[in-house]
C-alpha positions as CSV (number, residue, x, y, z in Angstrom):
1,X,4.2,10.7,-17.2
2,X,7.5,8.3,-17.6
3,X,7.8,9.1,-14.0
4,X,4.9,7.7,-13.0
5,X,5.2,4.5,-15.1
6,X,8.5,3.4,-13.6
7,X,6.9,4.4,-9.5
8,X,3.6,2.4,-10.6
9,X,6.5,-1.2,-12.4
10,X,8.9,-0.6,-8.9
11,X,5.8,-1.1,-6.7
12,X,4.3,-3.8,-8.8
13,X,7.7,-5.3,-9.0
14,X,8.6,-4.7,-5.1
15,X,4.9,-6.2,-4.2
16,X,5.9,-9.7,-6.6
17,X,9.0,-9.9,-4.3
18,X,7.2,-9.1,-0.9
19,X,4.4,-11.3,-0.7
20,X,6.4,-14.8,-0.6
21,X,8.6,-13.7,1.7
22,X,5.9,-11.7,4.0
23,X,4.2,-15.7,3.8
24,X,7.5,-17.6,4.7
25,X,8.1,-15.2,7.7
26,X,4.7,-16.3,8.5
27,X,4.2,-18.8,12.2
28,X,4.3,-22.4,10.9
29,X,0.5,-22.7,12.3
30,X,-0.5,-20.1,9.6
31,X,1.6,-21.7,6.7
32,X,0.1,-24.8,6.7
33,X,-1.5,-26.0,3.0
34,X,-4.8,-28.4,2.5
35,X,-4.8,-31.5,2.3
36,X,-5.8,-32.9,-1.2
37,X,-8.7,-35.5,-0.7
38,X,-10.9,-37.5,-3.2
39,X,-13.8,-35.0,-1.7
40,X,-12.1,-31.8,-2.8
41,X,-11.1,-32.9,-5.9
42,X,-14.7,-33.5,-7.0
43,X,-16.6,-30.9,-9.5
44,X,-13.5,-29.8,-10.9
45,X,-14.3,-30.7,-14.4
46,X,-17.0,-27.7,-14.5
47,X,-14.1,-24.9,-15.1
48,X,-12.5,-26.9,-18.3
49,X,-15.7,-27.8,-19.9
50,X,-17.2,-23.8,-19.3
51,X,-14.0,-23.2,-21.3
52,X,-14.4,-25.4,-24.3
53,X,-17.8,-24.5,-24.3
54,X,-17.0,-20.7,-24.9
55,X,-14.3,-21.7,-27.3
56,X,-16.5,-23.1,-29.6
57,X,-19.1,-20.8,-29.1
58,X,-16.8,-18.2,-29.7
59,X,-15.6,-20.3,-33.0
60,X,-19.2,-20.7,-34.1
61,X,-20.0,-16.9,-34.2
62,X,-17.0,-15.6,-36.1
63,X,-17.7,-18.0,-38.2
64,X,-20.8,-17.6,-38.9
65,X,-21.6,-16.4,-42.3
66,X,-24.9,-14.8,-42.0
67,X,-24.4,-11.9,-45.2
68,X,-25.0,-9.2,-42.8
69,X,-22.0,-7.5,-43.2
70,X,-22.4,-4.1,-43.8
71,X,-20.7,-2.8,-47.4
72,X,-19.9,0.1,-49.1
73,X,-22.2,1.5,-51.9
């Protein structure tokens, strides 16, 4: 089982290492990055606010003190 552990961490470990330098052996035509425009920056306010929303939903229901909580007899 130990065995098994440290072949599954070398993999993970030897895939974290591989994949910036399999991209940086890459042609230059195939590295190149986007260009950051007004246009794509638009809308990106909808991941953040999701977020808080769920936080404080999340808040809101384990706080919530209802006195439905099962007890012993």
């Amino acid at each position: 089982m130990r065995l098994g552990k440290a072949l599954a961490s070398a993999a993970v470990a030897a895939s974290i290492i591989a994949a910036p330098l399999a991209a940086q052996a890459a042609p230059a035509e195939l590295r190149t990055g986007t260009e950051i425009e007004g246009e794509n920056l638009r809308g990106g306010f909808l991941i953040p606010a999701i977020a808080i929303i769920a936080i404080i939903l999340g808040i809101l229901a384990a706080t919530s003190g209802d006195g439905d909580r099962p007890h012993s007899p």
